[in-house]
KEKE-3310 file (N, C-alpha, C; in steps of 0.2 Angstrom, whole numbers, plus 5000, padded with zeros to 4 digits):
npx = (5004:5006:4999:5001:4993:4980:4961:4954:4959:4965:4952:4948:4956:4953:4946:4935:4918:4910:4897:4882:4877:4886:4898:4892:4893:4894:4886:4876:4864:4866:4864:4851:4846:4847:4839:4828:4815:4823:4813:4805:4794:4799:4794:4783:4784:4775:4768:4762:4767:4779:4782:4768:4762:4771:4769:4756:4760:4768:4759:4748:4755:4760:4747:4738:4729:4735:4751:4765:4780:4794:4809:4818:4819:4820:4809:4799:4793:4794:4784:4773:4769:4766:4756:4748:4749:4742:4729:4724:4724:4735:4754:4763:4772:4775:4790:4804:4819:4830:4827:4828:4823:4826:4841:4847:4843:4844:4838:4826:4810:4806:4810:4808:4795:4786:4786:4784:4794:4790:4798:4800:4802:4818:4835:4840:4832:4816:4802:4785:4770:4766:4774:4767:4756:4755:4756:4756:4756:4746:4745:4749:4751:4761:4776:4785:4799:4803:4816:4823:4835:4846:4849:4854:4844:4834:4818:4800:4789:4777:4763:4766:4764:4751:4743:4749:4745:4732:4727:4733:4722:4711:4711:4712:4724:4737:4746:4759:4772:4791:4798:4809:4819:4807:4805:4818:4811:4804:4804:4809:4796:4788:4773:4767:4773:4760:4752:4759:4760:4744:4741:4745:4743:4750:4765:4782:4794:4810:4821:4834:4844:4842:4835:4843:4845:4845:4843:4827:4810:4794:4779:4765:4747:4731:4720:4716:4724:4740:4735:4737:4750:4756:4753:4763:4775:4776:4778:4791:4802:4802:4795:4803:4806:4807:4811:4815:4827:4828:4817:4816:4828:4824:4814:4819:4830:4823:4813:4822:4829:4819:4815:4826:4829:4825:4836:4846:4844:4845:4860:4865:4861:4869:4881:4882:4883:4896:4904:4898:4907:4920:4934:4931:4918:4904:4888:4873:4856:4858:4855:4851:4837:4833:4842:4851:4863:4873:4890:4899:4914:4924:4934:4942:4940:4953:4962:4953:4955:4967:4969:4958:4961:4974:4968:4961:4970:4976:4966:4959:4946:4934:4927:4920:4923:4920:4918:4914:4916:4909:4914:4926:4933:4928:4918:4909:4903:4890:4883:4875:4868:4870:4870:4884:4887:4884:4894:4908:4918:4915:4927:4937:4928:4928:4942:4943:4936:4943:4957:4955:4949:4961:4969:4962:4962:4976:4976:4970:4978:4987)
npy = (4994:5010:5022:5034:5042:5051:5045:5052:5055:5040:5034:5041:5036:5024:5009:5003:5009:5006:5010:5019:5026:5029:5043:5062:5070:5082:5073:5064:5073:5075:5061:5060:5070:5066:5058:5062:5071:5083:5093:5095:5102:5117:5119:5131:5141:5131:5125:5117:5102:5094:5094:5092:5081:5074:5076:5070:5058:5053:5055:5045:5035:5035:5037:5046:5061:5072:5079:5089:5096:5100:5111:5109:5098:5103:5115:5109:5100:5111:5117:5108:5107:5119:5121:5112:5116:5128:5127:5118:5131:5130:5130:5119:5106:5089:5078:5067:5068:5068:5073:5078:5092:5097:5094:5100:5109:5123:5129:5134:5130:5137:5150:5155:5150:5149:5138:5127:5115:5098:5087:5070:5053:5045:5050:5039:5031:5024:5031:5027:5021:5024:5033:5045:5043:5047:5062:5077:5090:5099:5097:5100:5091:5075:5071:5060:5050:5037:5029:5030:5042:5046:5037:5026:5022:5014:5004:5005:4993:4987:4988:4993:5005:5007:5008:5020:5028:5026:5032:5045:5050:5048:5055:5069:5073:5080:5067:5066:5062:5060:5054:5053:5042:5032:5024:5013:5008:4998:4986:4980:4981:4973:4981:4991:5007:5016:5011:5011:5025:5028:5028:5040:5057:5066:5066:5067:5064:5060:5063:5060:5053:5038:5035:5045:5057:5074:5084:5089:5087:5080:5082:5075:5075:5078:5088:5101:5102:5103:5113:5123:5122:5126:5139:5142:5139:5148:5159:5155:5158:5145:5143:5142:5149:5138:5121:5112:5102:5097:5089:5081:5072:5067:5061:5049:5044:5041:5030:5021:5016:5012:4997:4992:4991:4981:4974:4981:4984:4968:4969:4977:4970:4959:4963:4969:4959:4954:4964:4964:4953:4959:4962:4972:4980:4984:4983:4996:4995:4978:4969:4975:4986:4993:5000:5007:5010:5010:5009:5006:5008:5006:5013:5028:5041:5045:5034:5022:5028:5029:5016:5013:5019:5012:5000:5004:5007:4996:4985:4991:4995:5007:5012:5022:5042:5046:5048:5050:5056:5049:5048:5050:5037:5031:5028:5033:5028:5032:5020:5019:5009:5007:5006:5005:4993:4982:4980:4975:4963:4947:4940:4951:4959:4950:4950:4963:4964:4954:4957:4973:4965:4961:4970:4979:4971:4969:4984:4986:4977:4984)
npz = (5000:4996:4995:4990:4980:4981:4989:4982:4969:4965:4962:4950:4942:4938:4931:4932:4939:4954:4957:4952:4936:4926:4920:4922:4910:4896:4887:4892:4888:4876:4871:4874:4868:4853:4850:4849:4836:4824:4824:4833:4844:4856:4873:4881:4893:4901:4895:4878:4867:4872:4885:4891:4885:4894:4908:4909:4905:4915:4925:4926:4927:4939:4945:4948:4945:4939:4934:4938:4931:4937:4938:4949:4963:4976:4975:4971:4982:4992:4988:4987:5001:5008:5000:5005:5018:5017:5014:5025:5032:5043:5051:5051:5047:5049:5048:5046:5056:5047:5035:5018:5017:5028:5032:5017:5013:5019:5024:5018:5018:5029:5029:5016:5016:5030:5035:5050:5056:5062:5070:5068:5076:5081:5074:5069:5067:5058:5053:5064:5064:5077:5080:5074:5077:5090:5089:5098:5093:5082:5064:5047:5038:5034:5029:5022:5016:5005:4998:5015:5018:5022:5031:5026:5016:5022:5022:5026:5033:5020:5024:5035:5031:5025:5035:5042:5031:5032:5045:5044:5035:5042:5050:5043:5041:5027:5017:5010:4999:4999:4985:4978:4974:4972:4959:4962:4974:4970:4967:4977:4986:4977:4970:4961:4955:4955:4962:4977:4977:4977:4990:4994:4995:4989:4977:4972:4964:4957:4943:4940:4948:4953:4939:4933:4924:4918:4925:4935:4940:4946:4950:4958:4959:4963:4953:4958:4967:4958:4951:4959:4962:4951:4948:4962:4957:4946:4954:4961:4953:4944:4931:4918:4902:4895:4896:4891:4888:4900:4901:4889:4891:4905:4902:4891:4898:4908:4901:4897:4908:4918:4917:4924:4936:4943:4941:4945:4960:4964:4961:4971:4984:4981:4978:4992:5001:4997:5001:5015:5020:5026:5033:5047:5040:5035:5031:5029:5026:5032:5023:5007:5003:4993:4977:4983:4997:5013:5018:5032:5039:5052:5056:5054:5044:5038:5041:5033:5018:5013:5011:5002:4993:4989:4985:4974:4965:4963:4959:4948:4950:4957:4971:4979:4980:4990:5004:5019:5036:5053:5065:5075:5075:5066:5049:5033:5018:5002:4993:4976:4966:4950:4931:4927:4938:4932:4921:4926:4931:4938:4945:4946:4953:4965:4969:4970:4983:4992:4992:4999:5011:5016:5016:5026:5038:5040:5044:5055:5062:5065)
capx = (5000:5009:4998:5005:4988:4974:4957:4949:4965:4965:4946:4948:4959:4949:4943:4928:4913:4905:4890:4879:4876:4891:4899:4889:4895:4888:4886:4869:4861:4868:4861:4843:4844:4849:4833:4819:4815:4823:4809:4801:4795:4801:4790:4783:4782:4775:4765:4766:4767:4786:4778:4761:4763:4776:4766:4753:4765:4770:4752:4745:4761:4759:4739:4736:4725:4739:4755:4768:4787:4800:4817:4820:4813:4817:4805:4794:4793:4793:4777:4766:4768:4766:4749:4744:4748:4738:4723:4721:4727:4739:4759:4767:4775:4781:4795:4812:4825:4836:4824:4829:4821:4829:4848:4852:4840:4847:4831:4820:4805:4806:4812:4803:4786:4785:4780:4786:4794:4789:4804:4795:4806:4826:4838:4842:4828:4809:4795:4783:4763:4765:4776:4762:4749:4756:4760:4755:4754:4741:4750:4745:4755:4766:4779:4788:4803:4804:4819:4825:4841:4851:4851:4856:4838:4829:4811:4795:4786:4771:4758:4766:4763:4746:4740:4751:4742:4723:4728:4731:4715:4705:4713:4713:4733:4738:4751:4765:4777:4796:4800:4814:4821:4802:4806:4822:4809:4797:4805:4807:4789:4786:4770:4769:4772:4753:4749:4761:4757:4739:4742:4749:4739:4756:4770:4786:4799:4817:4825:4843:4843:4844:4835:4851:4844:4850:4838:4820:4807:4788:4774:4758:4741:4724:4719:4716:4733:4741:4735:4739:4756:4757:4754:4768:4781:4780:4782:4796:4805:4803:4792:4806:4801:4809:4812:4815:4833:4826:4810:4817:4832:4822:4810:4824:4832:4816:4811:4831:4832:4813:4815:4833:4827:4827:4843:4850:4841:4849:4865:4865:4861:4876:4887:4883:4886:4901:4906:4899:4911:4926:4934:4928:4914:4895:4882:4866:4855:4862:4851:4847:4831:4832:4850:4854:4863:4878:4896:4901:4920:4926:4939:4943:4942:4960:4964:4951:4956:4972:4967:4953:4967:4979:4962:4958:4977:4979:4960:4957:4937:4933:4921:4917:4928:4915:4921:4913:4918:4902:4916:4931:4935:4924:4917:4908:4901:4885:4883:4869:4871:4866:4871:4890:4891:4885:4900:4916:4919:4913:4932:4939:4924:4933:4951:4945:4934:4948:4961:4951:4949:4967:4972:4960:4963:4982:4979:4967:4980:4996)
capy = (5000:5017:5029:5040:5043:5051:5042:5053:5055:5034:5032:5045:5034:5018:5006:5001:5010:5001:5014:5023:5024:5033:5050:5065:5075:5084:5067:5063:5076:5072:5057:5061:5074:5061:5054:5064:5073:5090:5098:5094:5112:5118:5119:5137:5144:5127:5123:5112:5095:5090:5096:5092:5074:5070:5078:5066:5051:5053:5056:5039:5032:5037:5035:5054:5065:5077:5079:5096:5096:5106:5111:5105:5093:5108:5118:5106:5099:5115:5122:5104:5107:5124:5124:5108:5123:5134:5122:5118:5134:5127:5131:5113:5098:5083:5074:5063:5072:5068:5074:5082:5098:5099:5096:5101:5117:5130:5130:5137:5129:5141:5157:5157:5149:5148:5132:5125:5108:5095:5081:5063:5048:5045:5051:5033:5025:5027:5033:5023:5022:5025:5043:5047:5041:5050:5068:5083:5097:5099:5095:5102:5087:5074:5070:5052:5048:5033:5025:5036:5040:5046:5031:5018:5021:5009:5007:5002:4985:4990:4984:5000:5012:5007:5008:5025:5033:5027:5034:5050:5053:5048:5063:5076:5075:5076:5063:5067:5056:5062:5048:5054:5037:5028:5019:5011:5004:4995:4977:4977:4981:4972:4985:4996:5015:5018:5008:5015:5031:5028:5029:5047:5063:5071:5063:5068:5060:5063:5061:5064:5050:5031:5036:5048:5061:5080:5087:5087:5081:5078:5085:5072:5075:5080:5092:5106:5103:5102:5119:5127:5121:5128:5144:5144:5136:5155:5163:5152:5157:5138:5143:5144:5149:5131:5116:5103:5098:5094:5085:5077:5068:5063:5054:5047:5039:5036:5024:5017:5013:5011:4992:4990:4993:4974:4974:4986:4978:4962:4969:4981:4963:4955:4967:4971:4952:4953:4968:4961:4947:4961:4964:4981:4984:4982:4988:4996:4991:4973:4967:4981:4985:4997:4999:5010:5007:5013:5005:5009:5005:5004:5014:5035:5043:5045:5027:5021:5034:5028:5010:5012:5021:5005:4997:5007:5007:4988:4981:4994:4998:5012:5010:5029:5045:5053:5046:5054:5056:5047:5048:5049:5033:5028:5033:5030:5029:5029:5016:5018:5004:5006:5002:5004:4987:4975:4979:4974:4955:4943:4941:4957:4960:4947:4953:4968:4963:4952:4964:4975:4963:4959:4979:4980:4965:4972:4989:4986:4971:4987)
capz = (5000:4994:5000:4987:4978:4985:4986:4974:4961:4963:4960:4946:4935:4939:4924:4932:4944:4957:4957:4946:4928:4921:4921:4921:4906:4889:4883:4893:4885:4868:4866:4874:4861:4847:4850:4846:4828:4825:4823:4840:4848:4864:4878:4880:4900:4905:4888:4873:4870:4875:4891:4892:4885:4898:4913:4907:4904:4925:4931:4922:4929:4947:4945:4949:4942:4934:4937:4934:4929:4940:4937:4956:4970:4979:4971:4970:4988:4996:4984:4991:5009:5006:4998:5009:5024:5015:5015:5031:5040:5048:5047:5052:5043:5053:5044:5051:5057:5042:5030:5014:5017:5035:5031:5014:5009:5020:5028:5014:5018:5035:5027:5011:5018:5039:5039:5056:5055:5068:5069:5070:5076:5082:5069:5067:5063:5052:5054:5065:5066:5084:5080:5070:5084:5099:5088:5102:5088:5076:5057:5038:5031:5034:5023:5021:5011:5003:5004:5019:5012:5027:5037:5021:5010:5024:5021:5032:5029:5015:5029:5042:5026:5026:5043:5043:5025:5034:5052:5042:5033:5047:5055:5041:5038:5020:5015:5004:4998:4994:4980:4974:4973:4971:4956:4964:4978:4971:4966:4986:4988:4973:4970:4956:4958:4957:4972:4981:4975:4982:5000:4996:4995:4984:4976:4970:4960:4954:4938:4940:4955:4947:4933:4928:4919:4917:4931:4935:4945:4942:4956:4955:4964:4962:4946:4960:4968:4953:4947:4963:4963:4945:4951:4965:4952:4945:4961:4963:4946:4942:4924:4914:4895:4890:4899:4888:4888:4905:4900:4885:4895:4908:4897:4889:4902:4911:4898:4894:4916:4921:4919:4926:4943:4945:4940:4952:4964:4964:4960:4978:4987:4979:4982:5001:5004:4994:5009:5024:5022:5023:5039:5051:5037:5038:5026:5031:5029:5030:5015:5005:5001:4987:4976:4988:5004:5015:5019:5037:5043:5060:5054:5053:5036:5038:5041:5029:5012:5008:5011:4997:4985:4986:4981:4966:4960:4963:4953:4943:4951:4962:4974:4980:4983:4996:5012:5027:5045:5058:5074:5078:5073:5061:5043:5029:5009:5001:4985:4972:4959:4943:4924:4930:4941:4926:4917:4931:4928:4943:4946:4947:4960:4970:4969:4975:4991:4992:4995:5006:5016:5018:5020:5033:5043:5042:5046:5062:5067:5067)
cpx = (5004:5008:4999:4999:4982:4968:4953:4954:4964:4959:4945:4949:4958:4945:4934:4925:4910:4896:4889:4880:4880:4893:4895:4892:4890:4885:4878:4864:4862:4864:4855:4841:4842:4843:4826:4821:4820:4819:4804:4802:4795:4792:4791:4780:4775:4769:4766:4767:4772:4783:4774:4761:4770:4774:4762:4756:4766:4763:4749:4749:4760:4751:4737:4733:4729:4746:4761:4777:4789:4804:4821:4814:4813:4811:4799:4792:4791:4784:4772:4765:4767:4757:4746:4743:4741:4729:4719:4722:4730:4747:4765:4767:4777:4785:4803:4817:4831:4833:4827:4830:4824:4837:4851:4848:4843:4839:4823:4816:4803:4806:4808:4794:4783:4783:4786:4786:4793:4792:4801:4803:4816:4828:4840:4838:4821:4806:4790:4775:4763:4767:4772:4756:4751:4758:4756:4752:4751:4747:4745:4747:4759:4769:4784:4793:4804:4810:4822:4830:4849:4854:4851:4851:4833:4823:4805:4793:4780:4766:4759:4764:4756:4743:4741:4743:4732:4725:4727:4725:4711:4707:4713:4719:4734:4745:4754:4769:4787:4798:4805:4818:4813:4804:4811:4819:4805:4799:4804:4800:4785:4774:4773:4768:4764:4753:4754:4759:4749:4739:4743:4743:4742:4761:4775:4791:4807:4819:4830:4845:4846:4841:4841:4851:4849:4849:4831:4817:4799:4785:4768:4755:4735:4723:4721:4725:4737:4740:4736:4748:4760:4759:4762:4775:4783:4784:4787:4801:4807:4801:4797:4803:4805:4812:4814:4821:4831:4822:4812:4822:4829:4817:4815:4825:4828:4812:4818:4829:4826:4813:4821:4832:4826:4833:4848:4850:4845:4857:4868:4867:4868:4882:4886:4885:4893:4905:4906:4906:4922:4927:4933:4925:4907:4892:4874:4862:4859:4862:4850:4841:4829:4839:4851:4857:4871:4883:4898:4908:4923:4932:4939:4944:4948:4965:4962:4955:4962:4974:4964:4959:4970:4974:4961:4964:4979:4974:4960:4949:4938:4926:4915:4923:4926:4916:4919:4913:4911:4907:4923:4937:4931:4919:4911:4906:4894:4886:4877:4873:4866:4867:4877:4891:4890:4892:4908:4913:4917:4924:4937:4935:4928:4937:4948:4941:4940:4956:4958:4950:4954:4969:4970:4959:4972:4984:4975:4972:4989:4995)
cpy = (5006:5021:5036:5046:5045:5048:5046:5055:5048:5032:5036:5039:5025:5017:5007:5005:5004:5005:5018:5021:5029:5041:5055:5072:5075:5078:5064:5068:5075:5066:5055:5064:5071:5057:5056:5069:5081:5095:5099:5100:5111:5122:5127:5139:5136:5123:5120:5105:5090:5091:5092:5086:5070:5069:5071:5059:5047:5053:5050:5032:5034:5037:5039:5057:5069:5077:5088:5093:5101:5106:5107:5100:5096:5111:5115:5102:5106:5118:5116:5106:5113:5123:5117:5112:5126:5132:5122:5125:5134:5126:5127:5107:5095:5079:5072:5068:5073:5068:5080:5091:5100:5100:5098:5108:5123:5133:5135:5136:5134:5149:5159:5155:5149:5145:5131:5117:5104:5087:5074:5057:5051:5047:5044:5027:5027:5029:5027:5024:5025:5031:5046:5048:5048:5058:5073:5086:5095:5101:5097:5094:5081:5069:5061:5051:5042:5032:5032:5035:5040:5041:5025:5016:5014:5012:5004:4998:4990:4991:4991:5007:5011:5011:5017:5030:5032:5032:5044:5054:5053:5056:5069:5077:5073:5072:5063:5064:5060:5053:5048:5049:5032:5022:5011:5007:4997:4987:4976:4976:4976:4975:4989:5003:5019:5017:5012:5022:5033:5029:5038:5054:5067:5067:5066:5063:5063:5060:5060:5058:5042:5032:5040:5053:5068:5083:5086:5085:5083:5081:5083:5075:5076:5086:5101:5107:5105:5111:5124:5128:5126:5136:5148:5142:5141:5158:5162:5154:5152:5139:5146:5145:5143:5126:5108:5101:5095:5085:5079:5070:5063:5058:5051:5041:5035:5029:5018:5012:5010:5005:4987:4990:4987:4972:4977:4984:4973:4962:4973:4975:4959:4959:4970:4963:4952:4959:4966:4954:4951:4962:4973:4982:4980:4988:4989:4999:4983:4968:4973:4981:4987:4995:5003:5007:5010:5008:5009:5003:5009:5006:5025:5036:5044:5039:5024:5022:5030:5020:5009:5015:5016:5000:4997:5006:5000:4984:4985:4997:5003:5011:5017:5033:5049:5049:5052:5051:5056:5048:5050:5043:5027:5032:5028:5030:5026:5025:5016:5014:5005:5004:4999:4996:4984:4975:4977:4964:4953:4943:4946:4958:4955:4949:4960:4968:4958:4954:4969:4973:4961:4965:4978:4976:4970:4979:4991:4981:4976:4990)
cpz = (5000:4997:4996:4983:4982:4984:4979:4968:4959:4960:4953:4942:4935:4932:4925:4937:4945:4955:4949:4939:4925:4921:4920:4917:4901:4886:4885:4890:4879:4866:4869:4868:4856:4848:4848:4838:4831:4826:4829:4843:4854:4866:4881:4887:4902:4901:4881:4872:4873:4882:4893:4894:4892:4904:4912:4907:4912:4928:4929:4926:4937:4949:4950:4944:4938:4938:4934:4934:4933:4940:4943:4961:4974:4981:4974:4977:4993:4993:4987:4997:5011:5005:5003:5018:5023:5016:5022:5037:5044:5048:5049:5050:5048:5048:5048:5050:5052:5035:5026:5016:5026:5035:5024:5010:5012:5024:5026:5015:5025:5032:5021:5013:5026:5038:5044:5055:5063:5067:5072:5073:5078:5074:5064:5065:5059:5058:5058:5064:5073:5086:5078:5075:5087:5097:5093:5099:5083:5068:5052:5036:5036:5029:5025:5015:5010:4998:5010:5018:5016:5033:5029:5016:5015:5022:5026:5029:5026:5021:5035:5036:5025:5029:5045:5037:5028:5041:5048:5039:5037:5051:5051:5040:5031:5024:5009:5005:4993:4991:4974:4970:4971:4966:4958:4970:4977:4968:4973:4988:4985:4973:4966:4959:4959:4963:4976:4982:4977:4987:4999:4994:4988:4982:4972:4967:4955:4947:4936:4944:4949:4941:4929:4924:4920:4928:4928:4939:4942:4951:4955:4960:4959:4957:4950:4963:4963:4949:4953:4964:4956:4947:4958:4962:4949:4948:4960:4957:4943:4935:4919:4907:4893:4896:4897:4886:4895:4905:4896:4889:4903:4908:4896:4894:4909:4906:4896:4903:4920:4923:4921:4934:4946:4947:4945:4957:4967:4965:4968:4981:4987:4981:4990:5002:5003:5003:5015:5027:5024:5033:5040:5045:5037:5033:5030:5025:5029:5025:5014:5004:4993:4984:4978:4995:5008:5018:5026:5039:5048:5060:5052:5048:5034:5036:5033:5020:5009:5008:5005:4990:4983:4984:4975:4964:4959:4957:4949:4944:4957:4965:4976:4982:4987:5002:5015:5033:5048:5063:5073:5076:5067:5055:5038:5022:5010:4994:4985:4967:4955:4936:4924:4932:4938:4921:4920:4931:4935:4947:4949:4952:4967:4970:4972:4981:4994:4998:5001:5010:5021:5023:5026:5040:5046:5044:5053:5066:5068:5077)
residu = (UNK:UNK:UNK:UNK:UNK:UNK:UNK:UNK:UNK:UNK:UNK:UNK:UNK:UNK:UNK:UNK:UNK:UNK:UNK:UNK:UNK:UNK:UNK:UNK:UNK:UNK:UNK:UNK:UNK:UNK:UNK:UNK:UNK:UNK:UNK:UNK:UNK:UNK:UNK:UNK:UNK:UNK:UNK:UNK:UNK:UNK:UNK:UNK:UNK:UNK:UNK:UNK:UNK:UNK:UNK:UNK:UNK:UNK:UNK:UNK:UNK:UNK:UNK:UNK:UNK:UNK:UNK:UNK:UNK:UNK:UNK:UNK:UNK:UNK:UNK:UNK:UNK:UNK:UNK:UNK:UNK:UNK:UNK:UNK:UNK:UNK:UNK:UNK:UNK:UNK:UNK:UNK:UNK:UNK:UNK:UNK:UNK:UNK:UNK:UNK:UNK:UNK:UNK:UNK:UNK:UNK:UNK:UNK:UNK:UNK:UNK:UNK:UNK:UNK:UNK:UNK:UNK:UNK:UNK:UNK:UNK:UNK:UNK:UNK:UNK:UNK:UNK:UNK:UNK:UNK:UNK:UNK:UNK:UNK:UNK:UNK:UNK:UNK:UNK:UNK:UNK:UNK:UNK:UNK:UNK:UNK:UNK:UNK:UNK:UNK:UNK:UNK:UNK:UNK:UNK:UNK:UNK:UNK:UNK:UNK:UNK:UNK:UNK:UNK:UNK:UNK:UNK:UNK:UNK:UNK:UNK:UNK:UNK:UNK:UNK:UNK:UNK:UNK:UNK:UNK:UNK:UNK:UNK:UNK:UNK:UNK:UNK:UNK:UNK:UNK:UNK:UNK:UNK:UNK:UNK:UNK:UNK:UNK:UNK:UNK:UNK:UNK:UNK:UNK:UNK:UNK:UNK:UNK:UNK:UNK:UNK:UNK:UNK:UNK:UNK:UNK:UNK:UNK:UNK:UNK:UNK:UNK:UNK:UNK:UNK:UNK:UNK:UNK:UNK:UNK:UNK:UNK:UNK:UNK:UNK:UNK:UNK:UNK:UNK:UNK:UNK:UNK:UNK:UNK:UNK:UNK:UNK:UNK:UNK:UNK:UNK:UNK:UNK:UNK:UNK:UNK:UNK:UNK:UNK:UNK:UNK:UNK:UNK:UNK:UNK:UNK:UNK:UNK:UNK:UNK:UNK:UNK:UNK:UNK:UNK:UNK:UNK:UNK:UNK:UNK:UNK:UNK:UNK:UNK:UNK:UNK:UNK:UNK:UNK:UNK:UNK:UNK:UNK:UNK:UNK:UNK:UNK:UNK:UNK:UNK:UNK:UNK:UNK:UNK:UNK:UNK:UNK:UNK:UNK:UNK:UNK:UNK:UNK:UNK:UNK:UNK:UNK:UNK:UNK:UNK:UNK:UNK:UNK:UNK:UNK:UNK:UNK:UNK:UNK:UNK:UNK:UNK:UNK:UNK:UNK:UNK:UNK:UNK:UNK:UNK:UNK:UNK:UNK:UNK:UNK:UNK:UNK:UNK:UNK:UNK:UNK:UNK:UNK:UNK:UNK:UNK:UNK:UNK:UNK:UNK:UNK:UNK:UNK:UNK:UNK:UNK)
# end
């Protein structure tokens, strides 16, 4: 082990990814574009049929009444909880303490709309029927991510999303669905995105995510939602007068990845087994659910880093170059698998848990 390389110069110059569906350069756009007519007209402030027909494609597909396009799932998450406030009179959301809209906006849904968040459950685990039972404060909404992303993409058994999405209507709470990863869940639930999408009041969805598109997200609900959303989508400066290098690529590689999501699936499973067998490392969840999942070692980012370099420089695959600090003495990575992992030979995958398992036998036994 050298050392001489840093993880993300050695991950750089790696043959094979573990994760994801390939680099994000001009080239995904390129060859969404390389697919429809020239003559196809752009989508005119939220008009048109690159537009229109797509909105349509998603709402039939989520088995919703209507659905809208947003540049973000920002955007587009903050406008439902938003108008489901506005609804009820009411200026508070519950959602998990590792929710999107809590650690990575800056706190926009407070400073642009004063809704008031109400934090459900330990940092470290879901959502329960019984958090939702026992809540003190009167609620507009609450929100649910499906997979929960910060703790490993765990999900709840189908049967506690139930129980929860009736608990809620009997009481008057809308139910929004972040599904930013949705597709990515549903060989686990084996259920299609409708059904799932039934339990929910609202639903969002990402395109950029395992689908892999440019950007994008989609805003399903009810006709009237749906056009009230529309209206805060200008507010928001989301009505751009064209949208459709978006719209196109997202369609694109929503109809290329839509039925790979087995495949990912499968492929997640196999590779956490392949991990769990390594010394000081643990996947959470310990079976995935989704093709997501996270790699925790028993090991400082410092420790770890130049361990995974002499990895990547030895097999030729990179695993991740996002190592994050959890303690003092311990770290981790998130892996999404997607087109990527079908291409690394069964072999090479061994040689490099292999190795990893070695190093790190040998640098917890100095």
């Amino acid at each position: 082990m050298n050392g001489k390389k840093s993880v993300q110069e050695a991950f750089n110059e790696t043959a094979y990814r573990i994760a994801g569906n390939g680099n994000r350069d001009v080239q995904v756009l390129k060859e969404a574009l390389a697919a429809v007519e020239n003559s196809t007209a752009s989508d005119i402030y939220g008009t048109g049929e690159v537009i229109e027909d797509f909105q349509t494609k998603m709402a039939n597909i989520l088995g919703k009444e209507t659905a809208v396009f947003f540049p973000s799932g920002t955007m587009a998450q903050q406008i439902a909880l938003r108008i489901w406030c506005d609804e009820k009179e009411v200026k508070k959301v519950a959602y998990h303490p590792l929710c999107h809209l809590e650690i990575h906006e800056q706190d926009g849904m407070k400073e642009l709309h004063h809704i008031e968040p109400v934090l459900l459950a330990d940092k470290d685990r879901l959502i329960t029927l019984e958090d939702v039972a026992n809540l003190k404060e009167e609620i507009a909404c609450l929100l649910l991510e499906l997979p929960q992303r910060e703790i490993g993409g765990q999900l709840p058994e189908y049967t506690e999303l139930e129980v929860i999405s009736a608990h809620c209507r009997a009481r008057g709470i809308k139910l929004h669905l972040d599904g930013a990863r949705l597709f990515e869940i549903l060989p686990y639930y084996g259920k299609s995105a409708a059904e799932i999408s039934a339990l929910f009041d609202s639903v969002y969805i990402s395109f950029y995510k395992g689908i892999g598109g440019i950007a994008g997200a989609i805003l399903a609900g009810s006709e009237d939602f749906t056009k009230q959303s529309k209206i805060w989508k200008r507010r928001h400066g989301g009505d751009l007068i064209s949208l459709y290098p978006y719209i196109i690529s997202s369609d694109y590689y929503f109809r290329q990845r839509e039925g790979r999501m087995q495949q990912y699936y499968e492929g997640a499973k196999e590779l956490a087994a392949w991990v769990n067998q390594c010394h000081d490392v643990t996947t959470l969840p310990a079976q995935p659910v989704s093709n997501m999942f996270h790699m925790h070692f028993q090991m400082s980012k410092e420790q770890i880093e130049p361990i995974l370099s002499a990895v990547y420089e030895a097999t030729g695959i990179g695993l991740s170059a996002g190592i994050r600090a959890t303690g003092e003495h311990t770290s981790y990575c998130e892996i999404s698998i997607g087109d990527k992992y079908a291409d690394i030979p069964k072999e090479k995958l061994k040689e490099f848990f292999l190795l990893l398992d070695k190093l790190m036998n040998e640098s917890s036994a100095e």
